[in-house]
C-alpha positions as a Markdown table, in Angstrom:
| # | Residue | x | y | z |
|---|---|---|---|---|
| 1 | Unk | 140.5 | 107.5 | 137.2 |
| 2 | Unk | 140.2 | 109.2 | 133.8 |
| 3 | Unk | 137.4 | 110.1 | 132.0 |
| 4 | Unk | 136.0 | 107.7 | 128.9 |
| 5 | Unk | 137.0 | 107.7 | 125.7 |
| 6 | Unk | 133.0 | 107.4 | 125.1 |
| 7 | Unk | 131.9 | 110.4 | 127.2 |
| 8 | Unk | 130.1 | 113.4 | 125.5 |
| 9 | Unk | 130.1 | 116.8 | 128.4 |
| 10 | Unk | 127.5 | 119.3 | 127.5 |
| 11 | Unk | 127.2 | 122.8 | 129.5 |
| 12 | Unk | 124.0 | 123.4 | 130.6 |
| 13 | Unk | 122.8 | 127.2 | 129.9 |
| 14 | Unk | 122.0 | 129.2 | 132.8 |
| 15 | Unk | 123.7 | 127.2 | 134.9 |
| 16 | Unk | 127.5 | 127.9 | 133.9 |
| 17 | Unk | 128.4 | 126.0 | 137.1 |
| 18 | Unk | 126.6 | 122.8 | 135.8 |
| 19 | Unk | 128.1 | 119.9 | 133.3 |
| 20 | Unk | 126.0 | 117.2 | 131.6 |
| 21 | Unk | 128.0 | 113.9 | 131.4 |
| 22 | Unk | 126.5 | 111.5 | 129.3 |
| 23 | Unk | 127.7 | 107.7 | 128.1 |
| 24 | Unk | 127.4 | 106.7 | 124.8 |
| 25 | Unk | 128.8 | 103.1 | 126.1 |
| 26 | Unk | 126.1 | 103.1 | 128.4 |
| 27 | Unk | 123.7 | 105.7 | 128.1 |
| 28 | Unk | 124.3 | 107.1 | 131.6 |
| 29 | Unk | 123.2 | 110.5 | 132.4 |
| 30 | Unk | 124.6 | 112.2 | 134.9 |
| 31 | Unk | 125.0 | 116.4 | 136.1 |
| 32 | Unk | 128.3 | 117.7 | 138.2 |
| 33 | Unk | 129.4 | 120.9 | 139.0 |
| 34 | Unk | 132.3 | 122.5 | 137.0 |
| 35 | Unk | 134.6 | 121.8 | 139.9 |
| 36 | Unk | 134.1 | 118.6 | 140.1 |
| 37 | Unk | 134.5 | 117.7 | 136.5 |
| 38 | Unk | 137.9 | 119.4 | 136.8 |
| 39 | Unk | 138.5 | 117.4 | 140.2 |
| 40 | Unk | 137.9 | 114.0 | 138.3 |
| 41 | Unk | 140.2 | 115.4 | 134.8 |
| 42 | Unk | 143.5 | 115.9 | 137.9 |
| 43 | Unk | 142.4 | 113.3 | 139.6 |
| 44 | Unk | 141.6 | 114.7 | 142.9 |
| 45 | Unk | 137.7 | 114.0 | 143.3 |
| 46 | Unk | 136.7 | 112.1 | 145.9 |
| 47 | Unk | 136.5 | 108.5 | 146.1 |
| 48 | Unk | 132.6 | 108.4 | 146.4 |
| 49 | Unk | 132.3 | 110.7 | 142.9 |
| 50 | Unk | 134.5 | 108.5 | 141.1 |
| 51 | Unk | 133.0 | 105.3 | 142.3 |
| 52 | Unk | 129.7 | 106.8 | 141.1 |
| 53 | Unk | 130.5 | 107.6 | 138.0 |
| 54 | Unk | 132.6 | 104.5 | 137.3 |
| 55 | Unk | 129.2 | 102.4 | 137.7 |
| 56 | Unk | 128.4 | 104.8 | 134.9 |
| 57 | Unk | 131.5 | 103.6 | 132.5 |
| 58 | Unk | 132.3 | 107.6 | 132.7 |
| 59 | Unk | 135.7 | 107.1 | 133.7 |
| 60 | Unk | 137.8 | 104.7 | 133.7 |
| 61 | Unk | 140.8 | 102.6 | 134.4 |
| 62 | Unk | 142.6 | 103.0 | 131.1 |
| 63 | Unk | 140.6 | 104.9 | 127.9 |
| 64 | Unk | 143.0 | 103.1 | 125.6 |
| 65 | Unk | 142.1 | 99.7 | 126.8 |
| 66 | Unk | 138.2 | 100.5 | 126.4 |
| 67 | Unk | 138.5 | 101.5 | 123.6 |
| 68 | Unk | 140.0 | 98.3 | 122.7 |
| 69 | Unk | 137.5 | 96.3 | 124.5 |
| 70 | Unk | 134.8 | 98.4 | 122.3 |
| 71 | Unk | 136.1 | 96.7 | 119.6 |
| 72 | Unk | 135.4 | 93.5 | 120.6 |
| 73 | Unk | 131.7 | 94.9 | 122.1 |
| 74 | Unk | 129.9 | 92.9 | 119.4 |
| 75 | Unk | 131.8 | 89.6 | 119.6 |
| 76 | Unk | 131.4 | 89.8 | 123.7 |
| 77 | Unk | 127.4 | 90.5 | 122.9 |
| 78 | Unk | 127.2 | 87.2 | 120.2 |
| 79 | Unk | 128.9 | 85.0 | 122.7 |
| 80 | Unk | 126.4 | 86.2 | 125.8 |
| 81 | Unk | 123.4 | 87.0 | 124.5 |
| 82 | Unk | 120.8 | 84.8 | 125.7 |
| 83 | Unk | 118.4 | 85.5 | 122.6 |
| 84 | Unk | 117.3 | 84.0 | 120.0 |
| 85 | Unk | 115.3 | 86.6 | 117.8 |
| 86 | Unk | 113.4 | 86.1 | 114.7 |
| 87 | Unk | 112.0 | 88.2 | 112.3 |
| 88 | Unk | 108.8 | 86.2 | 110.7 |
| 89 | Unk | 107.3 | 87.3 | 107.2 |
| 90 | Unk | 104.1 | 84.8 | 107.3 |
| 91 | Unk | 103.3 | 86.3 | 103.7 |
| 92 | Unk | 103.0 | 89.0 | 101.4 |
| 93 | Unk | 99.6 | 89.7 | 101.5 |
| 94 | Unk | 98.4 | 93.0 | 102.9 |
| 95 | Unk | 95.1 | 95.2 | 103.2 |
| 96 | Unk | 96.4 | 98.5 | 102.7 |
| 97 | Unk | 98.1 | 100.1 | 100.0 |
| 98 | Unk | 100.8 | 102.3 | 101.6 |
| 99 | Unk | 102.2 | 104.5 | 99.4 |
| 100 | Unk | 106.0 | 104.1 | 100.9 |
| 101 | Unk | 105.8 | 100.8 | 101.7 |
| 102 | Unk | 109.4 | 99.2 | 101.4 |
| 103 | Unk | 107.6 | 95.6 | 100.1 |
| 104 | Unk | 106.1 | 97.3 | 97.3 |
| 105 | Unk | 105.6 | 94.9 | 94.3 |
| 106 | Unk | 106.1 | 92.4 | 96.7 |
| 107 | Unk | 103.3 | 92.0 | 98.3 |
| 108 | Unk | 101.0 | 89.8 | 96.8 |
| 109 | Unk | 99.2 | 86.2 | 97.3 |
| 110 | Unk | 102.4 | 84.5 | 98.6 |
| 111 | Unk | 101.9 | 83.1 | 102.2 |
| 112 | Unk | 103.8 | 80.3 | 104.1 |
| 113 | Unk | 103.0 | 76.8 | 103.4 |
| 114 | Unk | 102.5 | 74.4 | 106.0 |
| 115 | Unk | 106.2 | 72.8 | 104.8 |
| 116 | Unk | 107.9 | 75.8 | 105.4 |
| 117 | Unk | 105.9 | 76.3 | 109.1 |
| 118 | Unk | 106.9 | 72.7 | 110.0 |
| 119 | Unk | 110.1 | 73.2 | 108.8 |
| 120 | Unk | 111.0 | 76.6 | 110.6 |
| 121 | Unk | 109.6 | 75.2 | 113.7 |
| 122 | Unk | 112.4 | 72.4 | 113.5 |
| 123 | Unk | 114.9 | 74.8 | 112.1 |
| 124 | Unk | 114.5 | 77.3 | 115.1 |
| 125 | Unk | 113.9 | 74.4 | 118.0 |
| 126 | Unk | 117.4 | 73.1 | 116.8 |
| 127 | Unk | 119.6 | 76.4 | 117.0 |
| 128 | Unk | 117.9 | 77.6 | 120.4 |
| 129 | Unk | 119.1 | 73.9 | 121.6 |
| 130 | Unk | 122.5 | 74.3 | 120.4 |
| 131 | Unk | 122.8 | 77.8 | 121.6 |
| 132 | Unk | 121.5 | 76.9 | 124.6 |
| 133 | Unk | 119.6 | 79.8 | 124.5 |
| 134 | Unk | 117.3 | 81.2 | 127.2 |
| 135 | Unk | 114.2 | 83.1 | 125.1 |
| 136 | Unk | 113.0 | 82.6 | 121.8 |
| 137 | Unk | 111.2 | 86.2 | 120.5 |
| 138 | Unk | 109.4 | 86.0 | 117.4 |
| 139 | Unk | 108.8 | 89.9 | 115.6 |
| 140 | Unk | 106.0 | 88.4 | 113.1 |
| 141 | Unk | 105.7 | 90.5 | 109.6 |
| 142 | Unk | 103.7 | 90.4 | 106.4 |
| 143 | Unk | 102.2 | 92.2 | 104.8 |
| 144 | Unk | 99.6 | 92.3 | 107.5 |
| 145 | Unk | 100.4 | 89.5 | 110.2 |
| 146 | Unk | 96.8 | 89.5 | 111.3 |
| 147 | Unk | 95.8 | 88.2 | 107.8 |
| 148 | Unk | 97.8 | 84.7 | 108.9 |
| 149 | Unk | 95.9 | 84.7 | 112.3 |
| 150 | Unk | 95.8 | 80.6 | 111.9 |
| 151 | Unk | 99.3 | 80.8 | 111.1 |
| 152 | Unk | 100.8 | 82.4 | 113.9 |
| 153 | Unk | 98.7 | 80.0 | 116.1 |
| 154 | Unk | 99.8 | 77.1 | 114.5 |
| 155 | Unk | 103.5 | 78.4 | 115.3 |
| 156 | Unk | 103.0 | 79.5 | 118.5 |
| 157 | Unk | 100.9 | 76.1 | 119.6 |
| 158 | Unk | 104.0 | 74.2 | 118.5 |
| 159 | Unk | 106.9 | 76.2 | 119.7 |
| 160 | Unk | 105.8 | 77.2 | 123.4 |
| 161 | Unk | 105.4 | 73.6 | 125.2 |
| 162 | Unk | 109.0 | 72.8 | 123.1 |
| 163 | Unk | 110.5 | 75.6 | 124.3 |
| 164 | Unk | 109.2 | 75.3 | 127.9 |
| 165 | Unk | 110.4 | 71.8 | 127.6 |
| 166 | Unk | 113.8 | 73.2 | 127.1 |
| 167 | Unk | 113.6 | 75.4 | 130.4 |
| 168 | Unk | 113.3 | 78.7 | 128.1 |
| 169 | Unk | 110.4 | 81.2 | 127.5 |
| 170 | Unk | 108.8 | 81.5 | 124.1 |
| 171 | Unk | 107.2 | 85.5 | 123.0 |
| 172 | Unk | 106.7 | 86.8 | 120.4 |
| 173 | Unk | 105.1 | 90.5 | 118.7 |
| 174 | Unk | 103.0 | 91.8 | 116.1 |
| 175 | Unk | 104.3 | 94.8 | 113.6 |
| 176 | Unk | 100.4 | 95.4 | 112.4 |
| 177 | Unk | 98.6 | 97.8 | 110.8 |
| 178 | Unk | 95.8 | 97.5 | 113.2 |
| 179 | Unk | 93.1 | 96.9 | 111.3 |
| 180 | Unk | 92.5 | 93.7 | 112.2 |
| 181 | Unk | 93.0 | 94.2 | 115.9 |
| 182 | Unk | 90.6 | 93.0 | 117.9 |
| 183 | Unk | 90.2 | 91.7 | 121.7 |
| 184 | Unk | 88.9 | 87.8 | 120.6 |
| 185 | Unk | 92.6 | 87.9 | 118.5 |
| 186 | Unk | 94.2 | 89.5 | 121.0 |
| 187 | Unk | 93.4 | 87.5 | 123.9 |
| 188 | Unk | 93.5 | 84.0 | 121.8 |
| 189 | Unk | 97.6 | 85.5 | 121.2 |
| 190 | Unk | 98.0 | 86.3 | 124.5 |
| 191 | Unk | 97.6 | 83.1 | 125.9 |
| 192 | Unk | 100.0 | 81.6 | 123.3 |
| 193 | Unk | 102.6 | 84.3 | 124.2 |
| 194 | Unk | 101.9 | 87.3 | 122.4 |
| 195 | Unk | 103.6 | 90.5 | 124.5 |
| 196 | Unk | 103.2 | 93.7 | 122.2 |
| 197 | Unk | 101.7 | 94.9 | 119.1 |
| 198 | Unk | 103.5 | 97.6 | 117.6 |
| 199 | Unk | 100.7 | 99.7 | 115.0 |
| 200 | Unk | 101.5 | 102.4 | 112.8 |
| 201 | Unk | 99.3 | 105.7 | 112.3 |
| 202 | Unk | 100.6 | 108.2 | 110.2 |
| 203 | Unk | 99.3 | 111.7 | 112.2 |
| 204 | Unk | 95.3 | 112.9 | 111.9 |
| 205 | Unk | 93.0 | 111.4 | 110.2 |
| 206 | Unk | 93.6 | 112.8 | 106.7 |
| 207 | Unk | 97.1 | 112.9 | 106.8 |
| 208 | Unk | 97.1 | 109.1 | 107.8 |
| 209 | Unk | 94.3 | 107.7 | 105.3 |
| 210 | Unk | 96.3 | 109.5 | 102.0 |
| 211 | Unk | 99.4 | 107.6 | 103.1 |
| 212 | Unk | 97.9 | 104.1 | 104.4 |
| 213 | Unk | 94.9 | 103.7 | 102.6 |
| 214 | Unk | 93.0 | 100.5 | 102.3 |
| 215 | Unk | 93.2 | 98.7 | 99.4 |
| 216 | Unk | 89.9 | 99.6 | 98.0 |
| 217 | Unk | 91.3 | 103.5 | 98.7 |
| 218 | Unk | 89.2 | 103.7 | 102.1 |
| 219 | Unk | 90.5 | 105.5 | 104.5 |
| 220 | Unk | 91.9 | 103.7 | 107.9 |
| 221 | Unk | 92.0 | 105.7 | 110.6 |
| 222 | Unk | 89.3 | 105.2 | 112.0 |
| 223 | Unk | 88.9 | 101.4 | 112.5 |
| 224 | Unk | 92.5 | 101.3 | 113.8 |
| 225 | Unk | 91.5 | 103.6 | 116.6 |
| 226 | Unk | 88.4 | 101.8 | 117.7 |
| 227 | Unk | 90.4 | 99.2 | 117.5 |
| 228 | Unk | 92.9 | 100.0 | 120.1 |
| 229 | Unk | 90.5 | 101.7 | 122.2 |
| 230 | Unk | 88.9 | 98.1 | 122.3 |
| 231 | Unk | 91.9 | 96.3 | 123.0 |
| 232 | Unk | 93.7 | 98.9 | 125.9 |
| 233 | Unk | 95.4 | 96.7 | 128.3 |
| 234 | Unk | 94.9 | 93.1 | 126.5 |
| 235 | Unk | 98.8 | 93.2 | 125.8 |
| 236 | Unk | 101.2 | 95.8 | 125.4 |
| 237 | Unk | 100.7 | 98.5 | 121.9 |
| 238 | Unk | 103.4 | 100.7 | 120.9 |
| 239 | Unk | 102.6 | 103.7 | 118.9 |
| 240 | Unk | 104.4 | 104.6 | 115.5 |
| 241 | Unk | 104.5 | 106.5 | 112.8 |
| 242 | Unk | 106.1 | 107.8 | 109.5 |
| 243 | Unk | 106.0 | 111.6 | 108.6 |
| 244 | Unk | 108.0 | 113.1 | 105.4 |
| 245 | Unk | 109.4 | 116.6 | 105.9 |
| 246 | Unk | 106.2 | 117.8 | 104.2 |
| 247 | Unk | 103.9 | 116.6 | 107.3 |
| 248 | Unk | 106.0 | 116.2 | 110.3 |
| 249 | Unk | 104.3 | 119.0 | 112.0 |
| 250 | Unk | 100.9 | 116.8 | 111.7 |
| 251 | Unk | 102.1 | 114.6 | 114.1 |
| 252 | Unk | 101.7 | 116.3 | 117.5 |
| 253 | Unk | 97.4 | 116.4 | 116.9 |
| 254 | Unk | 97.6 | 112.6 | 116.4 |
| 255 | Unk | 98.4 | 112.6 | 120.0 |
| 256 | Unk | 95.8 | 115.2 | 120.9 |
| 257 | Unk | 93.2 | 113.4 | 119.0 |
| 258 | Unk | 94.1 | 110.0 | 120.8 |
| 259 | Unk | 93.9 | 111.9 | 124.4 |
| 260 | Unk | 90.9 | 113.6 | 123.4 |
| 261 | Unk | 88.9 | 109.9 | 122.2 |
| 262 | Unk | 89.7 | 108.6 | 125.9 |
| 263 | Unk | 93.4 | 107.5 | 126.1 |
| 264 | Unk | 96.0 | 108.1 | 128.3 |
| 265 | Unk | 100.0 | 108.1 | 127.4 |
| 266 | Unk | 99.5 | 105.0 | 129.8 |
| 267 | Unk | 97.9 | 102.8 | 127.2 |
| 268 | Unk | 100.9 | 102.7 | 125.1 |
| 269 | Unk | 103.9 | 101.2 | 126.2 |
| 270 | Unk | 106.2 | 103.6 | 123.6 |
| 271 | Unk | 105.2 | 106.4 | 121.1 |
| 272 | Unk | 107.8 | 107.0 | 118.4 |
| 273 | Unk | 107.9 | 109.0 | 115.2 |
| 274 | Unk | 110.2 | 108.1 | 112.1 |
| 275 | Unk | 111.2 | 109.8 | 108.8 |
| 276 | Unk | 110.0 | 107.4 | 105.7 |
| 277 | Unk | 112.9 | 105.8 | 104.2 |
| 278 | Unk | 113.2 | 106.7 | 100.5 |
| 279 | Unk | 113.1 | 103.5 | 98.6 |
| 280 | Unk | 114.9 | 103.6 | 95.4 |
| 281 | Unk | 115.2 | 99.4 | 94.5 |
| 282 | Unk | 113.7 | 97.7 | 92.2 |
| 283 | Unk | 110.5 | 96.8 | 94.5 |
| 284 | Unk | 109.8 | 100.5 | 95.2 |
| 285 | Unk | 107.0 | 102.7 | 94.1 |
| 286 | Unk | 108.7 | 104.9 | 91.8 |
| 287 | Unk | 105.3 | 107.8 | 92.4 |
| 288 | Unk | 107.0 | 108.1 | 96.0 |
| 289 | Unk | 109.4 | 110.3 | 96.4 |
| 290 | Unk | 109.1 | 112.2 | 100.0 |
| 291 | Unk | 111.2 | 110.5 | 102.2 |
| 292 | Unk | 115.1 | 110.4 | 103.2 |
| 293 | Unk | 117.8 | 108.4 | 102.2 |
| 294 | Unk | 119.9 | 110.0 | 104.8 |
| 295 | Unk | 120.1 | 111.2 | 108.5 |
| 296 | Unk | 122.2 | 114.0 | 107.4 |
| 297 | Unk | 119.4 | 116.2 | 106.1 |
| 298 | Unk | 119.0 | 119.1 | 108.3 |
| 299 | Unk | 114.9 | 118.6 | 108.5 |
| 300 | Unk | 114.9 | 115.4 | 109.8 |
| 301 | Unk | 117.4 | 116.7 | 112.5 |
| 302 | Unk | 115.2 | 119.1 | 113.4 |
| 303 | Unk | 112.0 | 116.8 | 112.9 |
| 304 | Unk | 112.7 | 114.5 | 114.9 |
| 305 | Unk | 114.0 | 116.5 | 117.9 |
| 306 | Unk | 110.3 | 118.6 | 117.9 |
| 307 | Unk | 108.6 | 115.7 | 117.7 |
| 308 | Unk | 110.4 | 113.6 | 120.3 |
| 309 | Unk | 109.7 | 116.7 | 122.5 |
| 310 | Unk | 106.2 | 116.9 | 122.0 |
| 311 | Unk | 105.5 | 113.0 | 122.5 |
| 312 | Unk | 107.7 | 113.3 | 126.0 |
| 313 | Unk | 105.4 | 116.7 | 126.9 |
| 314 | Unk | 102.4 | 114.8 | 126.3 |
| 315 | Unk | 103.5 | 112.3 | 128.8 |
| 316 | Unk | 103.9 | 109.7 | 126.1 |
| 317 | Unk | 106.7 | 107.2 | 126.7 |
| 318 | Unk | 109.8 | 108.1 | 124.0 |
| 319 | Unk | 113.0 | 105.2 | 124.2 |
| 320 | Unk | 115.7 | 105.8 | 126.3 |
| 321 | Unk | 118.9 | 106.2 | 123.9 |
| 322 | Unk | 121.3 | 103.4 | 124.6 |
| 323 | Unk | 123.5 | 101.4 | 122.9 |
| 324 | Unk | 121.4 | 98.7 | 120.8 |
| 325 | Unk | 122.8 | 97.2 | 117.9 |
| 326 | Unk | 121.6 | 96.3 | 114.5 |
| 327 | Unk | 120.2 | 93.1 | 113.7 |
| 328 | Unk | 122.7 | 92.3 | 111.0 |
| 329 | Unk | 125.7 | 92.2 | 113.8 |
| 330 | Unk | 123.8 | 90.0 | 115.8 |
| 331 | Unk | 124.6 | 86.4 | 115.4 |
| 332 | Unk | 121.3 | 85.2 | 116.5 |
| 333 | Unk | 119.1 | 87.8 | 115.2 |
| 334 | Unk | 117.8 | 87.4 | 111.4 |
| 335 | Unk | 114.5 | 86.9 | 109.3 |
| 336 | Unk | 113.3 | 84.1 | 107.8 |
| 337 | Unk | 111.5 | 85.0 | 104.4 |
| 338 | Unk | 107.8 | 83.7 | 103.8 |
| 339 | Unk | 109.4 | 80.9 | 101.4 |
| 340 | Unk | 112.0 | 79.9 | 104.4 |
| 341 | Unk | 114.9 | 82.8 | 102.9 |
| 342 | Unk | 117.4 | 83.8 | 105.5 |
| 343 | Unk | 118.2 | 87.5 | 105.4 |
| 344 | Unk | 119.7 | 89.8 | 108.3 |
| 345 | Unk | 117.3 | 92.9 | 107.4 |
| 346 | Unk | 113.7 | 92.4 | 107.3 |
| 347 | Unk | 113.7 | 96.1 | 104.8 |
| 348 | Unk | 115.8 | 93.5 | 102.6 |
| 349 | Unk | 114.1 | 91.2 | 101.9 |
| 350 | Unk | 113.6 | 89.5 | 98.2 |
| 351 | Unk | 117.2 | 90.9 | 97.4 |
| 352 | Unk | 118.2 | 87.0 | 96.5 |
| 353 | Unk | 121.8 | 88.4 | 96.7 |
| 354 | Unk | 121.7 | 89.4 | 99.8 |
| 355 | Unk | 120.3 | 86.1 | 101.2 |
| 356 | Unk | 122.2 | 84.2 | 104.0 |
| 357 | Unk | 120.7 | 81.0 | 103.7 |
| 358 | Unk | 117.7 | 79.0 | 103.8 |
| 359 | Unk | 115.8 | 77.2 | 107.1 |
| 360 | Unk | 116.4 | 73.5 | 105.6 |
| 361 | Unk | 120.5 | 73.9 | 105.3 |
| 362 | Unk | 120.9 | 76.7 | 107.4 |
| 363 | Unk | 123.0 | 79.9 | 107.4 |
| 364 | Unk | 125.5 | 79.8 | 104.2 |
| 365 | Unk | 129.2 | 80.6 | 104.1 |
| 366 | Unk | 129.5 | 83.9 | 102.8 |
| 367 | Unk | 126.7 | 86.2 | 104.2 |
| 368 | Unk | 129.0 | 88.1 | 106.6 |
| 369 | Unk | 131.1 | 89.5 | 103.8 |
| 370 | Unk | 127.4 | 89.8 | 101.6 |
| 371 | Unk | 126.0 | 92.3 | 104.6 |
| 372 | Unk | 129.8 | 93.7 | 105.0 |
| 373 | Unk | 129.8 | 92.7 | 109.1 |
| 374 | Unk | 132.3 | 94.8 | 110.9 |
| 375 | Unk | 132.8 | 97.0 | 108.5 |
| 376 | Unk | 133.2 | 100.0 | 110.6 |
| 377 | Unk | 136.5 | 98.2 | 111.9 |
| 378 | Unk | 138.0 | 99.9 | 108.5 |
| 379 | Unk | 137.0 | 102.7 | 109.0 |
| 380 | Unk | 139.7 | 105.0 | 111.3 |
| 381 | Unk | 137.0 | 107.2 | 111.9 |
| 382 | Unk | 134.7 | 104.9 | 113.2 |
| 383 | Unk | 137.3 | 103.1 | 115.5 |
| 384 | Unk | 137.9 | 106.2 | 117.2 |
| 385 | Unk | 134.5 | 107.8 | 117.3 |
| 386 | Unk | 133.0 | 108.6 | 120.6 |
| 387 | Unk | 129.7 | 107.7 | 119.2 |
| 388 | Unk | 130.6 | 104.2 | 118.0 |
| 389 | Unk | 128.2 | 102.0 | 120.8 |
| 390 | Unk | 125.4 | 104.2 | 119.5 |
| 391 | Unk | 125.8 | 103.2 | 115.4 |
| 392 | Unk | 128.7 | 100.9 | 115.0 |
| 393 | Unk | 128.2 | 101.4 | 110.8 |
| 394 | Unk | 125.0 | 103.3 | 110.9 |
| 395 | Unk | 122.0 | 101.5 | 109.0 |
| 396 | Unk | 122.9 | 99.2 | 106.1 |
| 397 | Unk | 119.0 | 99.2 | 104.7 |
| 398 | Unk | 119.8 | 103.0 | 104.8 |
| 399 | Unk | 122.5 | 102.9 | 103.0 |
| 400 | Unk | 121.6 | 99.8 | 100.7 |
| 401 | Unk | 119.0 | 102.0 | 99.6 |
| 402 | Unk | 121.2 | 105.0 | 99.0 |
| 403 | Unk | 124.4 | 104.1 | 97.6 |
| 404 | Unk | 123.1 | 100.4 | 96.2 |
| 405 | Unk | 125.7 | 98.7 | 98.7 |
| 406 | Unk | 126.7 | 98.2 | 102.5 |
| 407 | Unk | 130.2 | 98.7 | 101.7 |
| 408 | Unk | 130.3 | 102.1 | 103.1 |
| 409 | Unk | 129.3 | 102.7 | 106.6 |
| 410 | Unk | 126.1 | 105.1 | 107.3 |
| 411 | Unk | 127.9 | 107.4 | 109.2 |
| 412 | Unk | 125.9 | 109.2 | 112.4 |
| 413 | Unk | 128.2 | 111.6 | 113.3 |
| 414 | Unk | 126.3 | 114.8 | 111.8 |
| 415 | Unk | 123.1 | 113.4 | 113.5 |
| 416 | Unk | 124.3 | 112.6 | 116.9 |
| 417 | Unk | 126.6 | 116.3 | 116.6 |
| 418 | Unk | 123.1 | 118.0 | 115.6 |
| 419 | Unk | 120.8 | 116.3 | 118.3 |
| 420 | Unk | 122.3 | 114.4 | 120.8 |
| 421 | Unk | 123.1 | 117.6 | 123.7 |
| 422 | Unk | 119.3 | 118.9 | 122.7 |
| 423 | Unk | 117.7 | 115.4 | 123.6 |
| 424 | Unk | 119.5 | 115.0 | 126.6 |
| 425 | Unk | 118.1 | 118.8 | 127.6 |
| 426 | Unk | 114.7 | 117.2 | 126.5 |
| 427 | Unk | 115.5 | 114.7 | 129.0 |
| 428 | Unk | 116.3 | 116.8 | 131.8 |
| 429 | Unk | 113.2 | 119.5 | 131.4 |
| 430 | Unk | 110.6 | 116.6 | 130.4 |
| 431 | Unk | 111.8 | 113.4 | 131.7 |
| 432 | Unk | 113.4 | 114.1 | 134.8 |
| 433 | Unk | 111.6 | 117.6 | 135.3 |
């Protein structure tokens, strides 16, 4: 069998005899000797090899049809995906006065009315039925979620016992600031579904409270730490944050401080790191102007590989990379607006142009073309890129944000070429030891 079209081979140094095979179709890792990647590229390795690395998607009946079939990946992944995912902006009022935050001006007193809460209930019950979906996963937004506690429970309270009726399973997860975690919410949330809580915290202490202040300019930090410390094990928390290429190197001592005030990697189900997206629309605050519009620049190649090293070192949970694609080319993935606004990127909303629809007539006509869906399809260099299951376009906020249109794809070439073979060495010394 020959080897996939979507198969990157690394060497591994001091170990010239050794390859690194890794799917991007797939994310399979796997390590053979020289000899018997030269057995599988003349075709004489042994059944058992082959049959291993062919539950891998490493090789292959025929490259030319896979590739074919990897055009029609995310057609295959609409019509079996068993999901029906929501993005939930309860309102656009918020505690904290980020100074990056993509929502800028805004954020403000608007909130969901009890119309619109009735009406999305309805809206969603109707297209898991027709779908005849399996899970219904809310991701609930503001501004700060937590502000719309009485919200989310009215939701919840209404769309579990219909969705159970239906013979599916209703979730859903918090994207919080933290400061208004506490176990009596928590455990009220969990009983009505709630599964993870994922809470931002921008490195140590001062680092963190100069970028995602309070309102009143107080710092955070603090409270959102006591706060998880009093909520460890109620559901599941994932730790984020957002560093500039200014204060990257901050990061690693958020994790020492955590460790050091009594947690264990344990507590968290994930910790992640991300560049701040530079915001340069009309909602934006123009003051800001430390983070990236691109994956392209070097520091943010080299960012992110230190810090995904030292989170994995630290015994921290990092993501497995694997094929997972946006949002926007997922039929049955979108976000539905405060006011009941359909849009396909939650970084989007409040660009009216770019809105698909509404939650009392549905999705419109023309969205696909308005978020440029498939896209990558004319691009020659995407149809025949080995890394096309890992970005099929790139990010379209991204590029939104940089260029002022989706037409182009965000091409991830230079960042996978730049940090792909050293995260898969991460992998190997930290992961697998």
């Amino acid at each position: 069998m020959p080897l996939s079209h979507y198969l990157k081979i690394y060497p591994l140094t001091g170990q010239p005899e050794k390859r690194l095979l890794f799917s991007t179709r797939t994310g399979g890792l796997a390590m053979v000797s020289g000899e018997a990647l030269a057995a599988i590229e003349d075709n004489s390795a042994s059944p058992e090899l082959t049959a291993s690395l062919a539950k891998l998607s490493m090789v292959v009946d025929d490259p030319a049809r896979e590739q074919k079939e990897m055009g029609g990946y995310l057609q295959k992944l609409n019509r079996l995906n068993p999901n029906l995912r929501v993005a939930v902006i309860l309102g656009m009022a918020c505690n904290f006065a980020c100074v990056y935050c993509y929502e800028g001006s805004l954020k403000g007193t608007a909130a969901m009315s009890d119309a619109t809460a009735d009406q999305l209930a309805v809206f969603l019950l109707a297209r898991f039925s027709a779908g005849k979906k399996k899970r219904l996963i809310l991701d609930f937004y503001g501004g700060e979620p937590l502000l719309y506690v009485q919200r989310i429970i009215y939701l919840a309270e209404r769309l579990k016992p219909a969705i159970e009726a239906l013979g599916g399973i209703f979730e859903f997860t918090l994207v919080s600031n933290g400061s208004l975690l506490i176990p009596t919410v928590v455990e009220e949330l969990v009983a009505l579904g709630l599964q993870s809580v994922k809470v931002t915290i921008d490195g140590p202490a001062a680092n963190h409270n100069h970028f995602r202040p309070f309102k009143d300019g107080r710092g955070s930090w603090s409270i959102i730490v006591e706060n998880l410390l009093a909520c460890r094990g109620l559901c599941l928390i994932t730790l984020s944050g957002n560093y500039t290429a200014e204060n990257h190197a901050l990061f690693p001592a958020l994790l020492d401080v955590l460790t050091e005030r009594g947690f264990a990697p344990g507590d968290f189900a994930s910790g992640q790191f991300y560049p701040v997206m530079q915001i340069n629309d009309q909602f934006a605050n123009p003051e800001f102007t430390g983070g990236c519009c691109s994956n392209d620049d070097p520091w943010v190649h080299a960012a992110s590989l230190a810090l995904r090293e030292e989170i994995m070192q630290r015994g921290f949970t990092y993501p497995k990379l694997y094929p997972s694609p946006c949002m926007v080319d997922v039929d049955d993935a979108f976000t539905v607006d405060h006011d009941g606004t359909i849009y396909k990127c939650v970084a989007l909303i409040g660009h009216r142009e770019l809105a698909c629809g509404d939650i009392w007539r549905g999705m419109g006509e023309d969205w696909r073309q308005a978020w440029c869906v498939n896209h990558w399809k004319n691009e020659a260099q995407c149809c025949d890129c080995v890394y096309l299951p890992l970005c099929f376009g790139g990010c379209r906020a991204m590029a939104f944000q940089r260029d002022g249109h989706m037409a182009q794809v965000d091409c991830q070439r230079s960042l996978f070429d730049a940090t792909l073979e050293p995260m898969l060495l991460q992998d190997l010394k930290v992961r697998y030891g």
